[in-house]
C-alpha positions as YAML, in Angstrom:
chain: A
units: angstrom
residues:
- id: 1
  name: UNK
  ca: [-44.12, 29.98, 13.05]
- id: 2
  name: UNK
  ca: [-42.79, 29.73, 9.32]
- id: 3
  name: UNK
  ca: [-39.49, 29.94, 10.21]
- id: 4
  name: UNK
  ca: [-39.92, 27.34, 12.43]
- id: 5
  name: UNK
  ca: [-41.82, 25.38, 10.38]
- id: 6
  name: UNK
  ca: [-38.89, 26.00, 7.39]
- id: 7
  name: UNK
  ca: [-36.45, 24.65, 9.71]
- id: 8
  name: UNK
  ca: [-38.09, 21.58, 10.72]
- id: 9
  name: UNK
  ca: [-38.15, 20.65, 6.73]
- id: 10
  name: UNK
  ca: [-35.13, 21.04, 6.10]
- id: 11
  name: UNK
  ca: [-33.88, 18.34, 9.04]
- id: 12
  name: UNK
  ca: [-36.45, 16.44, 7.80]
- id: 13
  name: UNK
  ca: [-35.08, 16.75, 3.95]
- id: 14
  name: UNK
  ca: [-31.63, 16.29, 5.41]
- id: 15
  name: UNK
  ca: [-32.26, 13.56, 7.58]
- id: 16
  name: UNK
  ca: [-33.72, 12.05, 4.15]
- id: 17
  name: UNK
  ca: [-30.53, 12.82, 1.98]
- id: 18
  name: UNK
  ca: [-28.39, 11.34, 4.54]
- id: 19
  name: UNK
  ca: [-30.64, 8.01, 4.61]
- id: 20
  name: UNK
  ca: [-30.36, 7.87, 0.83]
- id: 21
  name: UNK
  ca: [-26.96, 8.45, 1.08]
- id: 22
  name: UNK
  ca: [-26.44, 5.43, 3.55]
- id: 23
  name: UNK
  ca: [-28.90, 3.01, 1.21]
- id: 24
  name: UNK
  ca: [-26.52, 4.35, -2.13]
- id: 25
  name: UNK
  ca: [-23.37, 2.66, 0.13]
- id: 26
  name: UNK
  ca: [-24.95, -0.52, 1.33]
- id: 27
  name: UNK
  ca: [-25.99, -0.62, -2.37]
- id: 28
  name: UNK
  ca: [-22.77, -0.33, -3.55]
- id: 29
  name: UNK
  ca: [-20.91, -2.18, -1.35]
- id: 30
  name: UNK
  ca: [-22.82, -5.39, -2.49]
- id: 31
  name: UNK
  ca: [-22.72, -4.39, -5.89]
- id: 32
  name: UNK
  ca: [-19.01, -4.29, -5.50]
- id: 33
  name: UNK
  ca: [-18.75, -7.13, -3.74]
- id: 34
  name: UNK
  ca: [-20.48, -9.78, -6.04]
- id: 35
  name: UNK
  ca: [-19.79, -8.00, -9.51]
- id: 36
  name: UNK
  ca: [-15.81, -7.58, -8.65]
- id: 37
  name: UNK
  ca: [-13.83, -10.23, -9.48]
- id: 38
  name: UNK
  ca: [-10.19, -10.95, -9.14]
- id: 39
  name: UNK
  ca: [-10.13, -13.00, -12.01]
- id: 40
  name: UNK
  ca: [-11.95, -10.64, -14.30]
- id: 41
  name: UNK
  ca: [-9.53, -7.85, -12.93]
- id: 42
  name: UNK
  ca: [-6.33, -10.00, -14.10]
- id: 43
  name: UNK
  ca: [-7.97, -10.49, -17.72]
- id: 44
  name: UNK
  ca: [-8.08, -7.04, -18.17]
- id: 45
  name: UNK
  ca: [-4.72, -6.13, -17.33]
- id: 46
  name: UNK
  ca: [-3.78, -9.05, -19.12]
- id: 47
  name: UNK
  ca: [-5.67, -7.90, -22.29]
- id: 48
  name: UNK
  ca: [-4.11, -4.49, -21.93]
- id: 49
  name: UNK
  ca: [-0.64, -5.00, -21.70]
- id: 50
  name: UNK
  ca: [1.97, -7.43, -22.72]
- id: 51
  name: UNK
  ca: [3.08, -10.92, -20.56]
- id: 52
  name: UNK
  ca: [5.84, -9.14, -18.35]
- id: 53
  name: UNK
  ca: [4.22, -6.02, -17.93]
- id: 54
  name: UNK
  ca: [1.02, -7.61, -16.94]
- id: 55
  name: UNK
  ca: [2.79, -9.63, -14.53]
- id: 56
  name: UNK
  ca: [4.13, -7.49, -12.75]
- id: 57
  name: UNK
  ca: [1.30, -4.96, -12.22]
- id: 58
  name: UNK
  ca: [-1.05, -7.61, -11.31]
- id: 59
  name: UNK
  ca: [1.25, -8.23, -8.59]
- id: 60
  name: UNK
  ca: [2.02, -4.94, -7.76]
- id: 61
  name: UNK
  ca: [-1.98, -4.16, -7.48]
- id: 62
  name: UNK
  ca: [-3.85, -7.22, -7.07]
- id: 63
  name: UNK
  ca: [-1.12, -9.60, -5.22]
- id: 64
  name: UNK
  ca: [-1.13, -11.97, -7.75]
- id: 65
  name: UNK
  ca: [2.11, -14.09, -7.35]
- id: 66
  name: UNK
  ca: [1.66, -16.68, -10.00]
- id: 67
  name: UNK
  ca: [3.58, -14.58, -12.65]
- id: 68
  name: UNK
  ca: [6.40, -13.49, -10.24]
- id: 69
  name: UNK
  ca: [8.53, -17.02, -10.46]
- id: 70
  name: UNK
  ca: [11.57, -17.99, -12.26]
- id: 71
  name: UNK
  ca: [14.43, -15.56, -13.01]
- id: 72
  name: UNK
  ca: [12.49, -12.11, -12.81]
- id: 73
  name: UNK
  ca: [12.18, -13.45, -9.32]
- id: 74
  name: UNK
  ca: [15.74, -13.49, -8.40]
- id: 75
  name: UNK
  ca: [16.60, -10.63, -10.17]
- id: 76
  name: UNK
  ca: [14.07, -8.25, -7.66]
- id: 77
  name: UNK
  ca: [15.48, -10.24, -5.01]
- id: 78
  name: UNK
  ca: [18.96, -9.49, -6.24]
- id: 79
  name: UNK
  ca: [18.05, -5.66, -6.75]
- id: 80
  name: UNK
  ca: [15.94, -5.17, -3.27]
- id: 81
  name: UNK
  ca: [12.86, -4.44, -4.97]
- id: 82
  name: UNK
  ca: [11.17, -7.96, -4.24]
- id: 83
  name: UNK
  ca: [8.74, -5.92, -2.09]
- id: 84
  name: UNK
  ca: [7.13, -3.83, -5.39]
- id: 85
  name: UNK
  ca: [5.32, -6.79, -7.12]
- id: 86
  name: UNK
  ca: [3.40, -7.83, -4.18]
- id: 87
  name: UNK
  ca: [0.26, -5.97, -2.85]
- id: 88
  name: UNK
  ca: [2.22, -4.05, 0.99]
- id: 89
  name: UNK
  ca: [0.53, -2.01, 3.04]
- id: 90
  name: UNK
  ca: [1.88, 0.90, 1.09]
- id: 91
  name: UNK
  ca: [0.35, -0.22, -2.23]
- id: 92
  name: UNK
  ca: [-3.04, -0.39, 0.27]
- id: 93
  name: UNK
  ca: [-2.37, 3.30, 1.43]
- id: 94
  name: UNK
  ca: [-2.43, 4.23, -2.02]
- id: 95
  name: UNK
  ca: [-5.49, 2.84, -3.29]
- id: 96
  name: UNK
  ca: [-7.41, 3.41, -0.57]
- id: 97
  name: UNK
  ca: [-6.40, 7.36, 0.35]
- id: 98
  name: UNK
  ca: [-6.70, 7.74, -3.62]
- id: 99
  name: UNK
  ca: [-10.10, 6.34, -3.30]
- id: 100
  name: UNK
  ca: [-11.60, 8.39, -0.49]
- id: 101
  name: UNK
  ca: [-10.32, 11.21, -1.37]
- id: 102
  name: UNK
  ca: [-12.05, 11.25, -5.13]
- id: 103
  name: UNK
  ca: [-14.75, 10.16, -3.89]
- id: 104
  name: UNK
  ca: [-15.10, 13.18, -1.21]
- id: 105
  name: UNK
  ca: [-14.85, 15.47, -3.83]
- id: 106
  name: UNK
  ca: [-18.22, 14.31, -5.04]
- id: 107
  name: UNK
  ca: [-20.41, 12.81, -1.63]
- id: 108
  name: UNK
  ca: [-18.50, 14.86, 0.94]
- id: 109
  name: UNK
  ca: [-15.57, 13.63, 3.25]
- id: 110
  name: UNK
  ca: [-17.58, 11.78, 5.84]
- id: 111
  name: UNK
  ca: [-19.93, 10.24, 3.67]
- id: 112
  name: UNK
  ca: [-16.70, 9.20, 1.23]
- id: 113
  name: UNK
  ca: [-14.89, 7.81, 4.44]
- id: 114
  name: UNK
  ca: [-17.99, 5.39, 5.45]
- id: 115
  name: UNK
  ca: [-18.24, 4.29, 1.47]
- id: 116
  name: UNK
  ca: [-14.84, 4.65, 0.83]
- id: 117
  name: UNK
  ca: [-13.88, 2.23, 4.18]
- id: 118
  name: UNK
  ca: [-16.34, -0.77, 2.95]
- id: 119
  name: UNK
  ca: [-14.31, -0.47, -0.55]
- id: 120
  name: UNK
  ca: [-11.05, -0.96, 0.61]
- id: 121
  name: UNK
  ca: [-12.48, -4.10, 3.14]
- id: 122
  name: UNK
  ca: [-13.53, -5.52, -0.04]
- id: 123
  name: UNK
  ca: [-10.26, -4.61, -1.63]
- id: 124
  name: UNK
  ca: [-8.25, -6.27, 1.22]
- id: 125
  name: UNK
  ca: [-10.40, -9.42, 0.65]
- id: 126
  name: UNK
  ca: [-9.72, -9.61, -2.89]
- id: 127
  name: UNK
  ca: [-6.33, -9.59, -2.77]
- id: 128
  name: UNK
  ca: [-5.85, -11.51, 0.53]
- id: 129
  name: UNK
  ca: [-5.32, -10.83, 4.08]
- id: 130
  name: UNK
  ca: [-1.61, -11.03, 4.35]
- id: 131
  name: UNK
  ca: [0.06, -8.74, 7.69]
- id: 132
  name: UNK
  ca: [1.25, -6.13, 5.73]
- id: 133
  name: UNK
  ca: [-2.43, -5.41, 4.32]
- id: 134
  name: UNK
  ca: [-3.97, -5.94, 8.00]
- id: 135
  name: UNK
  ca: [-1.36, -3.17, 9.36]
- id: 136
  name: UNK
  ca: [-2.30, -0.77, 6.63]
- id: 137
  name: UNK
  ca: [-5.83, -1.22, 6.76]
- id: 138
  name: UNK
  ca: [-5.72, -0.46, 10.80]
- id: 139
  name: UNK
  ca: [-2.96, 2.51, 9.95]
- id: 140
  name: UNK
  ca: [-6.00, 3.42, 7.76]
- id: 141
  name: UNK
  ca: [-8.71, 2.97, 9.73]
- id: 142
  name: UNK
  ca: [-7.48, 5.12, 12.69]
- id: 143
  name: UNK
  ca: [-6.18, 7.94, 10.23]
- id: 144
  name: UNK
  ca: [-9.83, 8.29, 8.93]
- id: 145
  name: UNK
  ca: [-11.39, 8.25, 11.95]
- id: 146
  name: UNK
  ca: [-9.71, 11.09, 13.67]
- id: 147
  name: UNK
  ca: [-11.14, 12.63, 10.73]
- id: 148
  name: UNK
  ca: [-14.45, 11.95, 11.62]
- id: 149
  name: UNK
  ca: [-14.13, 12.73, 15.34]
- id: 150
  name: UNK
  ca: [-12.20, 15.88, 14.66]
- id: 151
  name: UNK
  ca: [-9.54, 14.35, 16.57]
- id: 152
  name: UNK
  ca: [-5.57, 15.35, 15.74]
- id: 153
  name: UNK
  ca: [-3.99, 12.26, 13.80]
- id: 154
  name: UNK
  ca: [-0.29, 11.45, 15.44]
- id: 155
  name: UNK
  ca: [1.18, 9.03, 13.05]
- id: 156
  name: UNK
  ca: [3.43, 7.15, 15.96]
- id: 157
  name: UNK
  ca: [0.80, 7.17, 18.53]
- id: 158
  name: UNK
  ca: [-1.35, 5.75, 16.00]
- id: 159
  name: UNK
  ca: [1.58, 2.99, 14.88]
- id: 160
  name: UNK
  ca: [1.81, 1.90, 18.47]
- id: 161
  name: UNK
  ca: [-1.99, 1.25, 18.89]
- id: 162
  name: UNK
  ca: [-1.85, -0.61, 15.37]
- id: 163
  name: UNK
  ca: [0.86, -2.76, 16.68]
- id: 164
  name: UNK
  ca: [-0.67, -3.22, 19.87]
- id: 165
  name: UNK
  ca: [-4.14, -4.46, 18.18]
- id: 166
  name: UNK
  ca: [-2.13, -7.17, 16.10]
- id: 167
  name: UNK
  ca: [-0.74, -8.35, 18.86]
- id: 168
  name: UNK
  ca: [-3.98, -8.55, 20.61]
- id: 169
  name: UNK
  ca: [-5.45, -10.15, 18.22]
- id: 170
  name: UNK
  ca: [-2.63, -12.78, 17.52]
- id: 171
  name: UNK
  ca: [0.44, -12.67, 19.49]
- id: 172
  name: UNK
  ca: [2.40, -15.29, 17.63]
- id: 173
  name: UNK
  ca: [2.38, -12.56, 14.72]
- id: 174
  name: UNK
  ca: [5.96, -11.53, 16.13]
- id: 175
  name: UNK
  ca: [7.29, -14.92, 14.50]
- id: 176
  name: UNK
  ca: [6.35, -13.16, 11.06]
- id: 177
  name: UNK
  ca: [8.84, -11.47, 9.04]
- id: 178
  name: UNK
  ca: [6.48, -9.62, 7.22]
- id: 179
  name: UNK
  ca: [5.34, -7.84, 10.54]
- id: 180
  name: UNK
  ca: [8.82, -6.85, 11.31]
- id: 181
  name: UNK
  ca: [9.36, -5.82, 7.60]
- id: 182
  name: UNK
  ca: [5.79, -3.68, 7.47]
- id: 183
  name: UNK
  ca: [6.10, -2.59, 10.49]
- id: 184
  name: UNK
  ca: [10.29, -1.18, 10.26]
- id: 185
  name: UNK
  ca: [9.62, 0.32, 6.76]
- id: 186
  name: UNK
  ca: [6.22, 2.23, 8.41]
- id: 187
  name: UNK
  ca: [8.28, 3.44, 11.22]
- id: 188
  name: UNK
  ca: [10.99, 4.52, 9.11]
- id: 189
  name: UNK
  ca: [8.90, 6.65, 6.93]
- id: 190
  name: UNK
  ca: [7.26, 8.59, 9.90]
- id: 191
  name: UNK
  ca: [10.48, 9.17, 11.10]
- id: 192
  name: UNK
  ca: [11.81, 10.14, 8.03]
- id: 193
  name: UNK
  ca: [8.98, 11.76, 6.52]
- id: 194
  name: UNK
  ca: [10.57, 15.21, 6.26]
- id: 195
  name: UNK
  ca: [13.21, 14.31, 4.13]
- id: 196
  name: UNK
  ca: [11.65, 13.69, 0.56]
- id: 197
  name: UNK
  ca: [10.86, 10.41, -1.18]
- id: 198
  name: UNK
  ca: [14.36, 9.57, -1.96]
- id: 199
  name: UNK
  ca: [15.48, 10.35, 1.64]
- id: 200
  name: UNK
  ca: [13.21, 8.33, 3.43]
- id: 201
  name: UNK
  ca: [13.58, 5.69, 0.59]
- id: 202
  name: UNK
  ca: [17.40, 5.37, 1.94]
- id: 203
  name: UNK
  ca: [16.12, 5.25, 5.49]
- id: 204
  name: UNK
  ca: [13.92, 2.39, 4.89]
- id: 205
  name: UNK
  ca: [16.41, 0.37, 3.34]
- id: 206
  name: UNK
  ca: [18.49, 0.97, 6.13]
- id: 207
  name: UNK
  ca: [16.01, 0.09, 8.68]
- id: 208
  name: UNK
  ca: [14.81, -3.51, 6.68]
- id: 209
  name: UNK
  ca: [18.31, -4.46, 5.49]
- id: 210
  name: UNK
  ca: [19.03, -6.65, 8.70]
- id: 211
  name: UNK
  ca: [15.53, -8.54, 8.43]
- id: 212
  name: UNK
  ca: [15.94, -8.95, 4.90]
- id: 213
  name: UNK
  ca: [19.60, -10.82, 5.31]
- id: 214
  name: UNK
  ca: [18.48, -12.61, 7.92]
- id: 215
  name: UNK
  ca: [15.71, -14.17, 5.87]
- id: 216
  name: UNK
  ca: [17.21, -14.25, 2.13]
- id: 217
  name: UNK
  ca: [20.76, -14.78, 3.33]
- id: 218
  name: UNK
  ca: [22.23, -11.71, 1.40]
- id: 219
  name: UNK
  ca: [22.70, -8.04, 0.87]
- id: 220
  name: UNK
  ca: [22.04, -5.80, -2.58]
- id: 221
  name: UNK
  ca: [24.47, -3.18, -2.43]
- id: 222
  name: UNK
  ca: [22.66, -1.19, -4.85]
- id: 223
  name: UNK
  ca: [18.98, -1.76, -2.60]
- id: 224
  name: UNK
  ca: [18.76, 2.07, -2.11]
- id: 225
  name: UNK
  ca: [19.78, 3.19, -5.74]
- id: 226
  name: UNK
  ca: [17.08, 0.99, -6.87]
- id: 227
  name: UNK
  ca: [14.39, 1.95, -4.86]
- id: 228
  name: UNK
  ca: [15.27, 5.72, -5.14]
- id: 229
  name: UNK
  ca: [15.44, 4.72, -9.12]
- id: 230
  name: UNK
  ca: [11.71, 3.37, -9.40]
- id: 231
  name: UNK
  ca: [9.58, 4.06, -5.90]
- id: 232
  name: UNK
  ca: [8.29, 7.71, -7.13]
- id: 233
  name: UNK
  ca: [6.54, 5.66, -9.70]
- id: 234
  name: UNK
  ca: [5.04, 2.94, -7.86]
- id: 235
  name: UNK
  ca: [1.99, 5.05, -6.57]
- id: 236
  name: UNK
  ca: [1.31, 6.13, -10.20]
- id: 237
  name: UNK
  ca: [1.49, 2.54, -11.58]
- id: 238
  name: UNK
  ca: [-0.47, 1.49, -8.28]
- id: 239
  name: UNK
  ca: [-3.33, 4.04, -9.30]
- id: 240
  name: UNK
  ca: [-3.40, 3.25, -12.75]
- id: 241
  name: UNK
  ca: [-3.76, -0.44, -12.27]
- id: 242
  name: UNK
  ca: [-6.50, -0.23, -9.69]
- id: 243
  name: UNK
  ca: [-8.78, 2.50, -11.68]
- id: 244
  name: UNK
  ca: [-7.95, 0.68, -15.13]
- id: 245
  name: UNK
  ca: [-8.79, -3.01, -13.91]
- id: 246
  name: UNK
  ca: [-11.80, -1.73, -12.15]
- id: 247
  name: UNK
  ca: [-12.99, 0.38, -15.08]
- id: 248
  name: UNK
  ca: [-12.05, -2.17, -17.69]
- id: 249
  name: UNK
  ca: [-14.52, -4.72, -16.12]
- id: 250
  name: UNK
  ca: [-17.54, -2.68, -17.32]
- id: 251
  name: UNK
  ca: [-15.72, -0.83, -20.55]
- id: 252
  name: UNK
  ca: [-13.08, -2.76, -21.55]
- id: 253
  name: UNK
  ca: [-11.70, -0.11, -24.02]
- id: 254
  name: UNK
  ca: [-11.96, 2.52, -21.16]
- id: 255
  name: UNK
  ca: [-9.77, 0.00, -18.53]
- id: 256
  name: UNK
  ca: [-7.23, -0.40, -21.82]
- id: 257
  name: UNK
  ca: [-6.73, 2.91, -22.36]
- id: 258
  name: UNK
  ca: [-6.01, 3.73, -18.84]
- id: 259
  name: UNK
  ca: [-3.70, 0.74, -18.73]
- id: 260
  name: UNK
  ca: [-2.00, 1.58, -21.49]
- id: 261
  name: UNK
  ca: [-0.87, 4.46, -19.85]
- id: 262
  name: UNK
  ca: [1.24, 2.07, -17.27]
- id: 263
  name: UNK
  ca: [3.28, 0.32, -19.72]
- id: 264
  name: UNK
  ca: [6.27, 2.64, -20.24]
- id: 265
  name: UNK
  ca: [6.98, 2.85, -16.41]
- id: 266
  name: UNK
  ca: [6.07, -0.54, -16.34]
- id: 267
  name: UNK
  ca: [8.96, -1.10, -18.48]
- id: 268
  name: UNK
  ca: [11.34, 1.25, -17.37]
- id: 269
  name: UNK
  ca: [11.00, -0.48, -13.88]
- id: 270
  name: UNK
  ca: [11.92, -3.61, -15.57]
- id: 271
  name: UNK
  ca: [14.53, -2.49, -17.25]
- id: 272
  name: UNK
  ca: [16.00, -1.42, -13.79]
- id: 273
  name: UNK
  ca: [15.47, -5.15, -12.64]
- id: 274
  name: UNK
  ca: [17.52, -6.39, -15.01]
- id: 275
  name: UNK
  ca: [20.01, -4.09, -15.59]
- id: 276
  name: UNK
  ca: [20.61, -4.03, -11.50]
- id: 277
  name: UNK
  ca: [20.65, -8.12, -11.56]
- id: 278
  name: UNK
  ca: [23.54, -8.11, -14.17]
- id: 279
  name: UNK
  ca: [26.15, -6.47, -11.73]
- id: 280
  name: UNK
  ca: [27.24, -9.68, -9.90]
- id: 281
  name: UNK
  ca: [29.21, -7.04, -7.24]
- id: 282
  name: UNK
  ca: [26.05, -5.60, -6.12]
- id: 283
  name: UNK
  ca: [25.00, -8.65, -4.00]
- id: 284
  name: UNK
  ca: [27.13, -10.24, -1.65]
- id: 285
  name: UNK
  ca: [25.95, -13.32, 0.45]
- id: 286
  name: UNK
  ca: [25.93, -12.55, 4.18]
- id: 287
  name: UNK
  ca: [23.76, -13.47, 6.88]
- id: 288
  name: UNK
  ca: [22.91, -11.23, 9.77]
- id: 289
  name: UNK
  ca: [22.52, -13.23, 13.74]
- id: 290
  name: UNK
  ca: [20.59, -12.27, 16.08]
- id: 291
  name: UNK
  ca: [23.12, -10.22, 18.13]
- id: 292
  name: UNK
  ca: [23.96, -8.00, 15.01]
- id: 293
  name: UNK
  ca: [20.76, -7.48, 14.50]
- id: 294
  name: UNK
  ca: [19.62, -6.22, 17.65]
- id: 295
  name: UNK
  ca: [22.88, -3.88, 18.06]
- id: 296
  name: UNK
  ca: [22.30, -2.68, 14.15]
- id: 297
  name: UNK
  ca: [18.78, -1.51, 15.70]
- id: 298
  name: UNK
  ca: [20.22, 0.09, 19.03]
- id: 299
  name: UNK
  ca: [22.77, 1.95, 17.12]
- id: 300
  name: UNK
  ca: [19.61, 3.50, 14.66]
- id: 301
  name: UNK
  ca: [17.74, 3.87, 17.89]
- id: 302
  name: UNK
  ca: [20.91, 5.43, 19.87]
- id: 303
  name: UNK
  ca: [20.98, 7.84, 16.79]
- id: 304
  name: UNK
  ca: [17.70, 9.36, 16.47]
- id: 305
  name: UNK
  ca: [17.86, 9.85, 19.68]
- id: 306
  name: UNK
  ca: [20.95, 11.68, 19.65]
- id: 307
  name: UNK
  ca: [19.25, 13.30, 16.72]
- id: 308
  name: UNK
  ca: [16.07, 14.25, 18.55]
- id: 309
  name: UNK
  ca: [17.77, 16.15, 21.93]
- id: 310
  name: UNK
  ca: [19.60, 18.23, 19.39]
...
């Protein structure tokens, strides 16, 4: 009978916990929702760090394009690294896999997954809902739950549904070059996700360099030395700006410090812009047609799989 009994209590007590735990979400989530906002996010960073610097990590985090005109413009163009200081779906994978998983060291991975999920909605809507963001946040979304089904996460399989959903739910998305550029680099870096950061950092450029002459009209030569020069920072400058913005809006001295701690890759990453911009051989004006581009993609495809029967 007692045992029984014991047992019975602790579902109950359980069941209880897990309903709190649900009502602590919902709570936060609207919390969240009306207390975050973008604007107070940019004074912060803008209070913590100087014009340029600022600039470019409230692009980088929050997809704030206002700062990102003029000559520092062309000079990312010129270098390749246009795509770094505006939010892409990887800057979303970063934020919100470095958000669930802190927070499932505390409520549990489930639990952190179901908070975690209505965080990153509310991230998305902050900083807008451009394709790149939608793909990441379905990439997401599936990866998370397998987790909760216990299911085995396939990163192509779950690609292909992605792709398939956006087209389902707006098949004139295939006029978009951002959906061709999100979804080329994605696919690159499953394929090439073996190979190490600056590997598959030379595979993407490879795979977007036909869509990105076709739109801009011309080719950085020095597109994969860049990228290999700054990308193993971005996810530490991505971090840093999310936590310190967000922490900065209730302690301002907190979000400074953390910041602070941005500004010398901040500026090492600038430094690379303009250094890279200076070298008038590295870009050569050339514009891809249609034909080249679909042969440049059979003879990628033709390789891997070449690559893949031996």
């Amino acid at each position: 009978m007692f045992p029984e009994l014991g047992r019975k209590l602790m579902r109950n007590w359980q069941i209880k916990l897990e309903y709190k735990k649900v009502m602590m979400i919902i709570l936060g989530w609207i919390l969240a929702y009306f207390l975050i906002k973008k604007q107070d996010l940019l004074r912060t960073i803008n209070q913590a760090l100087p014009f340029q610097e600022a600039n470019l990590l409230a692009g980088m985090v929050w997809g704030e394009k206002s700062g990102m005109k003029g000559e520092f413009y062309n000079q990312l163009v010129k270098t390749g690294l246009i795509h770094i200081v505006v939010v892409s779906g990887a800057n979303l994978m970063i934020v919100g896999k470095s958000l669930i998983e802190n927070l499932a060291k505390f409520i549990g991975r489930k639990t952190a997954i179901i908070g975690g999920g209505g965080m990153i909605l509310i991230y998305v809507n902050l900083v807008g809902w451009q394709i790149p963001v939608v793909r990441a946040l379905l990439f997401l979304g599936v990866y998370y739950v397998a987790q909760i089904l216990g299911r085995k996460f396939r990163s192509g399989r779950a690609l292909f549904l992605v792709v398939l959903m956006m087209f389902l739910a707006d098949f004139e998305v295939y006029k978009e070059v951002s959906f061709w550029l999100s979804i080329l680099a994605f696919g690159a870096v499953i394929i090439n996700q073996k190979k190490g950061i600056w590997g598959t950092t030379f595979w993407v450029n490879i795979f977007i360099l036909p869509i990105l002459s076709l739109t801009f009209g011309q080719i950085s030569l020095i597109s994969p030395l860049t990228n290999m020069a700054v990308l193993f920072l971005v996810e530490i400058v991505s971090v840093l700006g999310f936590w310190g913005s967000i922490l900065g809006i209730m302690w301002l001295n907190l979000g400074k410090i953390i910041l602070s701690l941005s500004y010398p890759m901040l500026r090492y990453l600038i430094e690379i812009v303009e250094i890279g911009s200076k070298w008038q051989w590295a870009t050569i004006n050339f514009k891809f047609n249609w034909e080249m581009l679909l042969g440049w993609y059979l003879i990628l495809g033709a390789y891997w799989y070449e690559k893949k029967k031996v």
